[in-house]
C-alpha positions as CSV (number, residue, x, y, z in Angstrom):
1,X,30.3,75.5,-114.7
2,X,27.9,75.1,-117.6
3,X,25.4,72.5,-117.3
4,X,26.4,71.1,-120.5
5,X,29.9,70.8,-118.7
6,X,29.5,69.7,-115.9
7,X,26.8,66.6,-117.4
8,X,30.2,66.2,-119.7
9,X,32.3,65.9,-116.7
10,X,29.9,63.5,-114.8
11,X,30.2,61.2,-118.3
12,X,33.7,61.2,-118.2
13,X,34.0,60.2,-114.6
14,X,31.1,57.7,-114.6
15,X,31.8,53.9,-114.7
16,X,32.1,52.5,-118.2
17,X,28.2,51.4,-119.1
18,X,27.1,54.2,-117.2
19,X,27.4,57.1,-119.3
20,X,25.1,59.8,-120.3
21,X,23.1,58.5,-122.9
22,X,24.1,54.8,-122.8
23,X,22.4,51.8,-122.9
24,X,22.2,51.9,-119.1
25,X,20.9,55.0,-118.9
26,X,18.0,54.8,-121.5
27,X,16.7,51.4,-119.6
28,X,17.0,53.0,-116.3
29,X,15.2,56.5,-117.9
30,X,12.6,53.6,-118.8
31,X,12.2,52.0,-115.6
32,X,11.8,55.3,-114.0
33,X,8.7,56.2,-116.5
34,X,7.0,52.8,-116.4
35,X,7.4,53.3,-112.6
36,X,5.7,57.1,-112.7
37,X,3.1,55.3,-115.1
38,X,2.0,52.7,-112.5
39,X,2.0,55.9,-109.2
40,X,0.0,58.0,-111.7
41,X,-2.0,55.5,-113.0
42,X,-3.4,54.4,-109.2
43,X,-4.5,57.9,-108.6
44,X,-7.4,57.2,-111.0
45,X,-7.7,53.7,-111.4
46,X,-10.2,53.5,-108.3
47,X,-12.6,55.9,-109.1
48,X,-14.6,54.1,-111.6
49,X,-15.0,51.2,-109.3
50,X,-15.7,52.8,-105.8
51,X,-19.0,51.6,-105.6
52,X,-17.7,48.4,-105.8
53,X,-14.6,48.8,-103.3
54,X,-17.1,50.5,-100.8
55,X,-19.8,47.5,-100.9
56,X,-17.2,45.4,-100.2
57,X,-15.6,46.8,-97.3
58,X,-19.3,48.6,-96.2
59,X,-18.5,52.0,-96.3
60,X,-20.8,54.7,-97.4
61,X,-20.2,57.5,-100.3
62,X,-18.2,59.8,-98.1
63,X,-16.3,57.2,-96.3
64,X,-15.4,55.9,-99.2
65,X,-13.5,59.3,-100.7
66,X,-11.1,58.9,-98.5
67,X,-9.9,55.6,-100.1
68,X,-9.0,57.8,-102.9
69,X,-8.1,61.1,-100.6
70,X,-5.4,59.4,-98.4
71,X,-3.4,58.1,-101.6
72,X,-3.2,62.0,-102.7
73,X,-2.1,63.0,-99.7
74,X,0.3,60.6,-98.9
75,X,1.7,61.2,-102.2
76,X,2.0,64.9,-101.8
77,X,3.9,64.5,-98.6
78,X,6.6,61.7,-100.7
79,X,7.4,64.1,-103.6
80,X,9.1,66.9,-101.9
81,X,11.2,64.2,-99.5
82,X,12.6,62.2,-102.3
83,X,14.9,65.1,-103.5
84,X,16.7,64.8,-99.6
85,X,16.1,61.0,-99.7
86,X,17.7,59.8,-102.8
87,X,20.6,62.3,-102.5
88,X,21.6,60.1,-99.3
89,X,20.2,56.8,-99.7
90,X,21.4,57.1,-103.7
91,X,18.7,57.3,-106.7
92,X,19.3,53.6,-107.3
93,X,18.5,52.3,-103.5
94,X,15.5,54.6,-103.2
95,X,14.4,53.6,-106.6
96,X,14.4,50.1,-105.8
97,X,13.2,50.5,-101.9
98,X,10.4,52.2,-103.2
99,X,9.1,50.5,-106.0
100,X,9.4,47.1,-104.0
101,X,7.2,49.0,-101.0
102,X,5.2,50.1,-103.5
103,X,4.3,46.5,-104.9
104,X,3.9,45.3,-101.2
105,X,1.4,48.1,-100.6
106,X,-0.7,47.5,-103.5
107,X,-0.3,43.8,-102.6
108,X,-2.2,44.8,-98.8
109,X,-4.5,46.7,-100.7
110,X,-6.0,44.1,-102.5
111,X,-6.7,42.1,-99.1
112,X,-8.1,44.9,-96.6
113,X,-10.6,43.7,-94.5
114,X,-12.7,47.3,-94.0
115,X,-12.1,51.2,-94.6
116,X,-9.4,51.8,-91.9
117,X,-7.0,49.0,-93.2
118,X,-7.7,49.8,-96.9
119,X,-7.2,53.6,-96.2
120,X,-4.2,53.0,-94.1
121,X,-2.9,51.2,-96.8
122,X,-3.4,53.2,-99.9
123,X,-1.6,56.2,-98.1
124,X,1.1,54.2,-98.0
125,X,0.4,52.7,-101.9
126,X,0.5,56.9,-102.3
127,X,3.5,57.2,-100.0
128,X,6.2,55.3,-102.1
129,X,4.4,56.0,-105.7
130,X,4.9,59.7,-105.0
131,X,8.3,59.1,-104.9
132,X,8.7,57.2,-108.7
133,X,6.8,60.4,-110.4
134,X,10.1,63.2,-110.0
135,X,12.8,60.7,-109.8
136,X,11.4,59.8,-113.3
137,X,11.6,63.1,-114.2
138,X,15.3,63.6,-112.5
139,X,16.4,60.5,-114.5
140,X,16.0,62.3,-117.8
141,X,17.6,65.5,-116.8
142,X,20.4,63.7,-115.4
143,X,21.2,60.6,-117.8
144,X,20.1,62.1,-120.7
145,X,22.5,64.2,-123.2
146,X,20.8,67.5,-123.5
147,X,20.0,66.6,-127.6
148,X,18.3,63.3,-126.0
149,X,15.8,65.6,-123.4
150,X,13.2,66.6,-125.7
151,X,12.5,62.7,-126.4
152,X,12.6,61.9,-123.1
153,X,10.4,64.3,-122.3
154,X,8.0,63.5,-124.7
155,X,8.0,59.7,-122.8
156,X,7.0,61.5,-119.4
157,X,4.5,63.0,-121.2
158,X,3.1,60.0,-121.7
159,X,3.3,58.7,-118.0
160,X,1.9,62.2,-116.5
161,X,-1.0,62.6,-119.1
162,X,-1.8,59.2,-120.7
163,X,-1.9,57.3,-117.4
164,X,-4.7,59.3,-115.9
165,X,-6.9,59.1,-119.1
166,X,-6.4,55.5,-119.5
167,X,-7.1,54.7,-115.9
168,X,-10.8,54.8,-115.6
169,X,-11.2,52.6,-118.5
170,X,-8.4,50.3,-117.3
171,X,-9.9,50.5,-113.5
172,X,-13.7,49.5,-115.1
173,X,-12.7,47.0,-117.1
174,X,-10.7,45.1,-114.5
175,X,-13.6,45.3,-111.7
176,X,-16.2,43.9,-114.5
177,X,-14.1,41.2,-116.4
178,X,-12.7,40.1,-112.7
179,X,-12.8,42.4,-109.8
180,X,-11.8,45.2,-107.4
181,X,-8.8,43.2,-106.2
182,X,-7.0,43.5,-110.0
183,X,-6.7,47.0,-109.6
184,X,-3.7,46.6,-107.3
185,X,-2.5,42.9,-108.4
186,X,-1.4,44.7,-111.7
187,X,1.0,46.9,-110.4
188,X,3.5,43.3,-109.1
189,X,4.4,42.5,-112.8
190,X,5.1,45.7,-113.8
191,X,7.0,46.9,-110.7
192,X,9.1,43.8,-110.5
193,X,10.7,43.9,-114.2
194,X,11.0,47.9,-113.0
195,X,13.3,46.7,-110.1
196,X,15.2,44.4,-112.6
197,X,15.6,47.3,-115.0
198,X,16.7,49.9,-112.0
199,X,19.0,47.2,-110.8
200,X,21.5,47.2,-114.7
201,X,20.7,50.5,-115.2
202,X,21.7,52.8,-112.2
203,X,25.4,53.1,-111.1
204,X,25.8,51.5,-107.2
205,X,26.8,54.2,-104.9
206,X,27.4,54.4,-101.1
207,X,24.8,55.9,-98.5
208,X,25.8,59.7,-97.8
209,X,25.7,59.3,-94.0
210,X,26.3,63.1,-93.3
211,X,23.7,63.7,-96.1
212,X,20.9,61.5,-94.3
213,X,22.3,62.9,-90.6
214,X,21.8,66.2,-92.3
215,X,18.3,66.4,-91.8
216,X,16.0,69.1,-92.0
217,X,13.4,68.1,-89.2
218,X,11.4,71.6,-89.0
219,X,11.0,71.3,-92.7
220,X,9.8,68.0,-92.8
221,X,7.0,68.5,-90.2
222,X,5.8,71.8,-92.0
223,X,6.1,70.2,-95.1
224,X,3.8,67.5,-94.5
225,X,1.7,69.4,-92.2
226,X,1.4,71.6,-94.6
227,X,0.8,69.8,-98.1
228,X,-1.1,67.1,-96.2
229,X,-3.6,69.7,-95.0
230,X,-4.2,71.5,-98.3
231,X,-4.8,68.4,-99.7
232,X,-7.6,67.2,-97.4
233,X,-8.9,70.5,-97.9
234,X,-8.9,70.6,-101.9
235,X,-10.1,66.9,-101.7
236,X,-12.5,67.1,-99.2
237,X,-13.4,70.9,-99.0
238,X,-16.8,70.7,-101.6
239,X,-18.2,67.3,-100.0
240,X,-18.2,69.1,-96.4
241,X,-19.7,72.3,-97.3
242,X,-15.8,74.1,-97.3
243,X,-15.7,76.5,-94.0
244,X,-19.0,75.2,-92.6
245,X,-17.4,72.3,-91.7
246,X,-15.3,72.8,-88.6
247,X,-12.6,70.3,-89.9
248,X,-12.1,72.1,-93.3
249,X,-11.2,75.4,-91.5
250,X,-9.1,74.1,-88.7
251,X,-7.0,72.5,-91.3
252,X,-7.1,75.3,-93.6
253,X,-5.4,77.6,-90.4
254,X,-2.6,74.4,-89.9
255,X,-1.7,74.6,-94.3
256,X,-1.5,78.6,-94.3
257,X,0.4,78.5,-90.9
258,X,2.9,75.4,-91.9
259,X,3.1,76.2,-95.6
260,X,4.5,79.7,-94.5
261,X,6.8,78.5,-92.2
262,X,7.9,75.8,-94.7
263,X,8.8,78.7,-97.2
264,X,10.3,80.8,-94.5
265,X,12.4,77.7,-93.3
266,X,13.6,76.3,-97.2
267,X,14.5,80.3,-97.8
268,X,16.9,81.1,-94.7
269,X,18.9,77.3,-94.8
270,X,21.6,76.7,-96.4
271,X,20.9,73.1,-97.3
272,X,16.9,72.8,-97.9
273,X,14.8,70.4,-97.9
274,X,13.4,71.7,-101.2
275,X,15.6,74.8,-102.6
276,X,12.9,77.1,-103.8
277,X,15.4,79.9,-104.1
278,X,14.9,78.3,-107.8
279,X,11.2,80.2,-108.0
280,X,13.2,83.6,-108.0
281,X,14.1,82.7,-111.4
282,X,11.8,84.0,-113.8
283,X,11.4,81.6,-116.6
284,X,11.3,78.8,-114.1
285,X,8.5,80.7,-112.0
286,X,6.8,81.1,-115.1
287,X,6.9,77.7,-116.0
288,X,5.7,76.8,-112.8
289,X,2.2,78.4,-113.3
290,X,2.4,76.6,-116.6
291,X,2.4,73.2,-115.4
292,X,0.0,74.1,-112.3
293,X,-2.4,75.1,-114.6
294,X,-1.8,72.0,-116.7
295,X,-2.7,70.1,-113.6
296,X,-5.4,71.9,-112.9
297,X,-7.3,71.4,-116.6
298,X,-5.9,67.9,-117.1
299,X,-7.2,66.3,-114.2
300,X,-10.4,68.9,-114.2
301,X,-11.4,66.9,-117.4
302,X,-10.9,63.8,-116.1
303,X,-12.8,64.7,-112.9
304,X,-15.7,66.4,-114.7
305,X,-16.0,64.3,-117.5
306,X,-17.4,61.2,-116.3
307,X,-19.5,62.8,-113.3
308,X,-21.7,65.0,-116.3
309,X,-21.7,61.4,-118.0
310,X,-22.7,59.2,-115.2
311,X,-25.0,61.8,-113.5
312,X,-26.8,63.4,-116.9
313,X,-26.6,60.3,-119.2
314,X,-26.5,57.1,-116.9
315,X,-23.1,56.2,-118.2
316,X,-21.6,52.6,-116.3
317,X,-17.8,52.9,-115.6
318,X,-16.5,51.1,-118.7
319,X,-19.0,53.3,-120.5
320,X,-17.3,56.6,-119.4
321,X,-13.8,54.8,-119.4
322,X,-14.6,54.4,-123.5
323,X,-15.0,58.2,-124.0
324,X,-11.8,59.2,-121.1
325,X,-9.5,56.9,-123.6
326,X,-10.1,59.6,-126.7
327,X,-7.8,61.6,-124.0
328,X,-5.0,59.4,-124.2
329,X,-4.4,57.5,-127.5
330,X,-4.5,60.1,-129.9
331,X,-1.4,61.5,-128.4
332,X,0.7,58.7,-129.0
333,X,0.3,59.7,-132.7
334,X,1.8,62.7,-132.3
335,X,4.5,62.4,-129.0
336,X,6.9,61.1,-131.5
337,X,7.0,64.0,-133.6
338,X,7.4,66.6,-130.9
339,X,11.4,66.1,-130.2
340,X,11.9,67.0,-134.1
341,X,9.6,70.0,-134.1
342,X,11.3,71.3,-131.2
343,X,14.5,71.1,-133.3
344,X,13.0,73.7,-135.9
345,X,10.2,75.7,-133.7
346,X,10.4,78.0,-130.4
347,X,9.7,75.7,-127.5
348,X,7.3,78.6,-126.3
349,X,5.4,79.2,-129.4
350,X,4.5,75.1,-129.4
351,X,3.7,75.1,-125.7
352,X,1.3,78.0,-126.4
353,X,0.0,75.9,-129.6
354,X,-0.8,73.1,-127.1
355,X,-2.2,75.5,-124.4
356,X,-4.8,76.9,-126.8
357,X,-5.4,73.4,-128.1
358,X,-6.6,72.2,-124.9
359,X,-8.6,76.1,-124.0
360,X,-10.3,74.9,-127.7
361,X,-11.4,71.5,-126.3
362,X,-12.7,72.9,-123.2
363,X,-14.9,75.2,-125.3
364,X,-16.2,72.9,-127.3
365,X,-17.8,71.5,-124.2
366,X,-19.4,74.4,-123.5
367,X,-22.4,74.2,-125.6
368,X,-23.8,71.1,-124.6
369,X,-27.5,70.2,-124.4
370,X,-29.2,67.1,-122.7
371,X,-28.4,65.2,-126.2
372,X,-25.0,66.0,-125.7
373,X,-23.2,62.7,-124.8
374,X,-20.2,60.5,-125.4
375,X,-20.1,60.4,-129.1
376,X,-20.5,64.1,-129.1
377,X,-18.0,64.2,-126.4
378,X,-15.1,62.7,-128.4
379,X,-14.4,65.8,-131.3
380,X,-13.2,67.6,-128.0
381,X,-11.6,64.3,-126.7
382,X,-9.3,63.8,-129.5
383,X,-8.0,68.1,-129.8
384,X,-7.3,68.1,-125.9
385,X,-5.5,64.9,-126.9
386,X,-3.5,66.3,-130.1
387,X,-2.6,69.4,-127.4
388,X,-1.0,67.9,-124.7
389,X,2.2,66.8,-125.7
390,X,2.7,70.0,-127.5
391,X,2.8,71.7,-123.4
392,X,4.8,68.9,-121.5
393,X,7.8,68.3,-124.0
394,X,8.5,72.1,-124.4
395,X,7.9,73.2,-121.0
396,X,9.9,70.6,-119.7
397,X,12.9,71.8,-121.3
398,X,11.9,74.9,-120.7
399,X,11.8,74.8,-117.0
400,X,14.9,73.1,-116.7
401,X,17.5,75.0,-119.1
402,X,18.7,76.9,-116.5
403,X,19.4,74.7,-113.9
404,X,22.4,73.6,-112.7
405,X,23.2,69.6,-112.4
406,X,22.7,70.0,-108.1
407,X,19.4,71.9,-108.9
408,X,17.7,68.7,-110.9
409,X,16.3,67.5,-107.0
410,X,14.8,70.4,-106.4
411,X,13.5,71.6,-109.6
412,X,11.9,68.0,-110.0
413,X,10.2,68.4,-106.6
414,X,8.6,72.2,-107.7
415,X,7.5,71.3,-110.9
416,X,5.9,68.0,-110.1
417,X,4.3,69.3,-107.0
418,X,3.0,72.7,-108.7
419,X,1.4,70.0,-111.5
420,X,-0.4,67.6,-108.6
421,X,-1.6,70.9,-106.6
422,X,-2.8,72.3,-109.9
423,X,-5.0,68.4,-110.1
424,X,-6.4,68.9,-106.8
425,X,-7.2,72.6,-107.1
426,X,-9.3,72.0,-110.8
427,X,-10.8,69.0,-109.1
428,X,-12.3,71.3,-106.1
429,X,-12.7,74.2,-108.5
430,X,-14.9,72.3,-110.6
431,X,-16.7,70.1,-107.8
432,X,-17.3,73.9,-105.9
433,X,-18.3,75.9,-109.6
434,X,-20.8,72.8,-110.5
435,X,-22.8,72.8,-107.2
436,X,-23.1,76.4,-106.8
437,X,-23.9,77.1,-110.5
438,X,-26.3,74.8,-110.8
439,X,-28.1,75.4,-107.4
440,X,-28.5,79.4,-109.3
441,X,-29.6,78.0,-112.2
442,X,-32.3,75.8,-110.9
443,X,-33.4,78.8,-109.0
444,X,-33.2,80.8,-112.2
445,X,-35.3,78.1,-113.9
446,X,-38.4,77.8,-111.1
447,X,-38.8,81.4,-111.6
448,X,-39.2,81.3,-115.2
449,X,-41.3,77.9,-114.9
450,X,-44.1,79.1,-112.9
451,X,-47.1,77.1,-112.3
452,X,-48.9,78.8,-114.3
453,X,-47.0,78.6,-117.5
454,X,-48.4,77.5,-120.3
455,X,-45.5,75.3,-121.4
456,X,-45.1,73.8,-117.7
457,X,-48.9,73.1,-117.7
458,X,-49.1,71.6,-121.1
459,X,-45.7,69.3,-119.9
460,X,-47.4,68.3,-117.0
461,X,-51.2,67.3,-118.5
462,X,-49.3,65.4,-121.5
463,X,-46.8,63.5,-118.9
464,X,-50.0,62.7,-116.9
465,X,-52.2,61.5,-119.6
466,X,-49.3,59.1,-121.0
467,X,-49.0,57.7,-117.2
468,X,-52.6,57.1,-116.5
469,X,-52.8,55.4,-119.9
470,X,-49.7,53.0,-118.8
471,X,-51.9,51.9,-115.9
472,X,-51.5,54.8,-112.9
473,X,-54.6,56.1,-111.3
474,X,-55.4,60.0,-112.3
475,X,-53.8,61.7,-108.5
476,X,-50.5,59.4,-108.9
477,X,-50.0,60.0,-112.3
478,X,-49.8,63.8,-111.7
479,X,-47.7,63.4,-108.3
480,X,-45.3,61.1,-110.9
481,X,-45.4,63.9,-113.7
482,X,-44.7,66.6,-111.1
483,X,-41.6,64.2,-110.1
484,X,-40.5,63.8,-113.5
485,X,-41.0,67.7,-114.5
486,X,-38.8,68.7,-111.2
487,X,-35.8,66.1,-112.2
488,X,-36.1,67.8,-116.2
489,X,-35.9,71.4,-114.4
490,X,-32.3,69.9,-112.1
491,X,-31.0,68.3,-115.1
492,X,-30.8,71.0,-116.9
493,X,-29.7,73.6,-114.3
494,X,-26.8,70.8,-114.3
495,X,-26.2,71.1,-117.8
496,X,-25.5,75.1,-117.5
497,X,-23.7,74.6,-114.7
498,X,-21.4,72.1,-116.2
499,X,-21.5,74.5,-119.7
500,X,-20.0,77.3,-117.4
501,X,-17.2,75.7,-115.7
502,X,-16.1,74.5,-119.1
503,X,-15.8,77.9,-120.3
504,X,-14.4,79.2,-117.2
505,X,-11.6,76.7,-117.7
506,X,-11.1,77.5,-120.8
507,X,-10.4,81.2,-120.5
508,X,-8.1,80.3,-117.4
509,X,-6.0,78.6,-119.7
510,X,-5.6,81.6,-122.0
511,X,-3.4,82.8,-119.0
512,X,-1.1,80.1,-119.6
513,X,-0.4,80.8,-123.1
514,X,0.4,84.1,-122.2
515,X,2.5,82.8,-119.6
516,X,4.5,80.5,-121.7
517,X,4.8,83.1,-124.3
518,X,6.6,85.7,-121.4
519,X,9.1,83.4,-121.3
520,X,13.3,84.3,-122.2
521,X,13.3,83.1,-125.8
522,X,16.0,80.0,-125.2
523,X,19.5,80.5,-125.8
524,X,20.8,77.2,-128.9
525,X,23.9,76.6,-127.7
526,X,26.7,76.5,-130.4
């Protein structure tokens, strides 16, 4: 059976209200995305206030990366369980289970009394948000006519590229206008009127005991063994010095060894947990480099952004969260234009478009000098903007237009997970790249600055003469002019670093638009 027939069959069977493409269906597609909004939203909206979430519950730097480290992980473990879940509980009563645990955990958030309670509780904020991200993403596969996908997946766009670039701004704003505690008391509005929308929209159906009995235990516990583990690893891996750090390879040995069991597990059963028999299908294999590599330059940006602003220019949060926002709202200008142009172009040819787009944005960052700030920063801003949409409409459809109606579950999972793991990788790929390149070229730099230089010497009796003139004795003002002379050399060694791993990125994502442009030209049906 066709998927075209079989979504025809499941409208003609369907309840009257509940049709494919009905009113019903659009406000439940809706309540799904605001949902993913709010999940992806929280993954970011803590960063730009962490000093002030870590004051208040006295924890240090590292300490406090966990706050953001246990939501990831928790969420990682919750995407590939909610295809199994919601196929027995129904989409309807795990949508609306979820989204109310969801509120509740946000709700504890905002009243921990130290690091354990507040970590404890944004792995569970991460535990039922993970879930809202593919169901929203199965909701448009499944209640939308096939002529209806490309616009809804031009909404999801919005949710998986516009909530992260909003968030820092949102996150900053909220801490300085009020405080820390807003960041999780916005998510009870929103996530009640979800719950209302869930409620009309979704068709009631009964619990699939034999479905829920049905359960795949071994793949479970690899699973989250497994995708928990990476994740501390990519998360944590830079800030503990990778396999120096005893923890970092003794849970680098658990992912391999449970990640390959997980795959060797999903591949023999008949009934997975996760049916990734779907990767032995080339264009959706394809497309799942695509979106990791998505992931990884998406949330790269976000991550690299405002660390080269905060550590090279000074930048407060709300100052950084100005510049992140030339990420998001340009692309609202052209998401509703994208269904239409996928009517006349190749889905490939505009995913490749938006690809090279967002390889072009990267490069323009990789020429920056120690003027280079926000207002420079927000040319590139607005073409990695103007890109995005053209990848995640297209490769959406892409992915999916060979799956069959029992696949949507698992292809959800894949896509969404491959996207998240592409995030964490960039993250510690640029974290690792930044360190490492700028330790070389602030080597590179002393040996070319020798104290005997001309240039160093004329720097250093110019700084001195201006300090003693300001009031310093003769011997302080040169120990203060060394001081200053040393943070100019690390600055700059910074600066290249951070030039490099923009470039870097870039070319990686040349790999993607030849990867989107290997893909089976798209069959129109007629």
């Amino acid at each position: 059976m066709s998927s075209s027939t079989a979504t025809l069959h499941e409208s003609q069977s369907a309840p009257q209200g509940f049709e494919s493409g009905s009113l019903r269906s659009w406000v439940a597609v809706f309540a799904g995305l605001i949902g993913a909004f709010m999940a992806i939203l929280d993954i970011q909206i803590t960063n730009a206030s962490m000093k002030e979430i870590q004051g208040s519950l006295g924890a240090t730097l590292e300490e406090g990366s966990w706050i953001a480290t246990a939501y990831l992980v928790a969420e990682m473990i919750a995407i590939p369980l909610s295809g199994w879940l919601s196929q027995g509980l129904s989409v309807r009563r795990y949508l609306l289970w979820t989204t109310a645990f969801f509120i509740g955990a946000s709700l504890l958030c905002s009243i921990a009394w130290n690091l354990e309670s507040m970590i404890a509780f944004r792995a569970m904020q991460g535990f039922f948000g993970g879930a809202l991200i593919p169901l929203a993403f199965r909701l448009i596969l499944e209640l939308l006519p096939e002529s209806k996908r490309a616009i809804g997946m031009a909404l999801f766009g919005v949710t998986a590229t516009f909530a992260p670039s909003i968030g820092p701004t949102l996150g900053g704003w909220l801490t300085e206008q009020f405080s820390w505690h807003y960041l999780f008391y916005i998510n009870v509005p929103p996530g009640l009127i979800v719950m209302g929308m869930l409620a009309y929209g979704l068709e009631k159906k009964p619990v699939l005991w034999d479905k829920l009995k049905n359960i795949d235990l071994s793949g479970i516990i690899t699973m989250a063994l497994g995708m928990g583990c990476l994740e501390v690893v990519l998360e944590e891996g830079n800030r503990k010095d990778w396999f120096g750090s005893d923890l970092i390879r003794d849970l680098t040995i658990v992912a391999v060894i449970n990640i390959t069991l997980f795959v060797y597990i999903q591949l023999k059963k008949e009934e997975p947990l996760v049916n990734l028999r779907l990767l032995g299908q080339r264009d959706f294999a394809i497309s799942t480099i695509a979106y990791f590599l998505l992931g990884m330059a998406l949330f790269g940006a976000i991550y690299m952004i405002p660390l080269y602003l905060a550590q090279i220019h000074n930048y407060s949060p709300l100052d950084i969260g100005e510049v992140i926002m030339w990420m998001g709202f340009p692309q609202l200008l052209v998401l509703p234009f994208i269904p239409k142009l996928m009517e006349r172009f190749d889905g490939r040819y505009l995913a490749a478009f938006g690809f090279t787009m967002f390889s072009l944005s990267y490069y323009m960052n990789s020429h920056m000098t120690a003027d280079y700030a926000g207002d420079q920063m927000i040319a590139s801003q607005i073409v990695r903007a103007l890109g995005q949409p053209f990848i995640l409409v297209p490769i959406g459809i892409i992915a999916t237009m060979h799956i069959k109606p029992h696949e949507n579950a698992s292809a959800s999972t894949v896509l969404n997970v491959m996207r998240n793991l592409g995030g964490a990788f960039g993250i510690a790929l640029v974290s690792t790249l930044t360190d490492t390149l700028s330790r070389g070229h602030l080597a590179h730099i002393k040996e070319t600055l020798s104290a005997v230089n001309p240039m160093a010497n004329q720097y250093l009796n110019q700084t001195t003469s201006i300090l003693v003139q300001a009031g310093s004795d003769p011997v302080t003002a040169s120990s203060q002019a060394a001081v200053m002379l040393g943070k100019t050399m690390t600055e700059q060694a910074y600066i290249q670093a951070y030039n490099d791993v923009f470039f870097i990125i870039s070319a990686l994502l040349l790999i993607a638009v030849v990867a989107v442009l290997s893909i089976r030209k798209p069959i129109k049906e007629r």
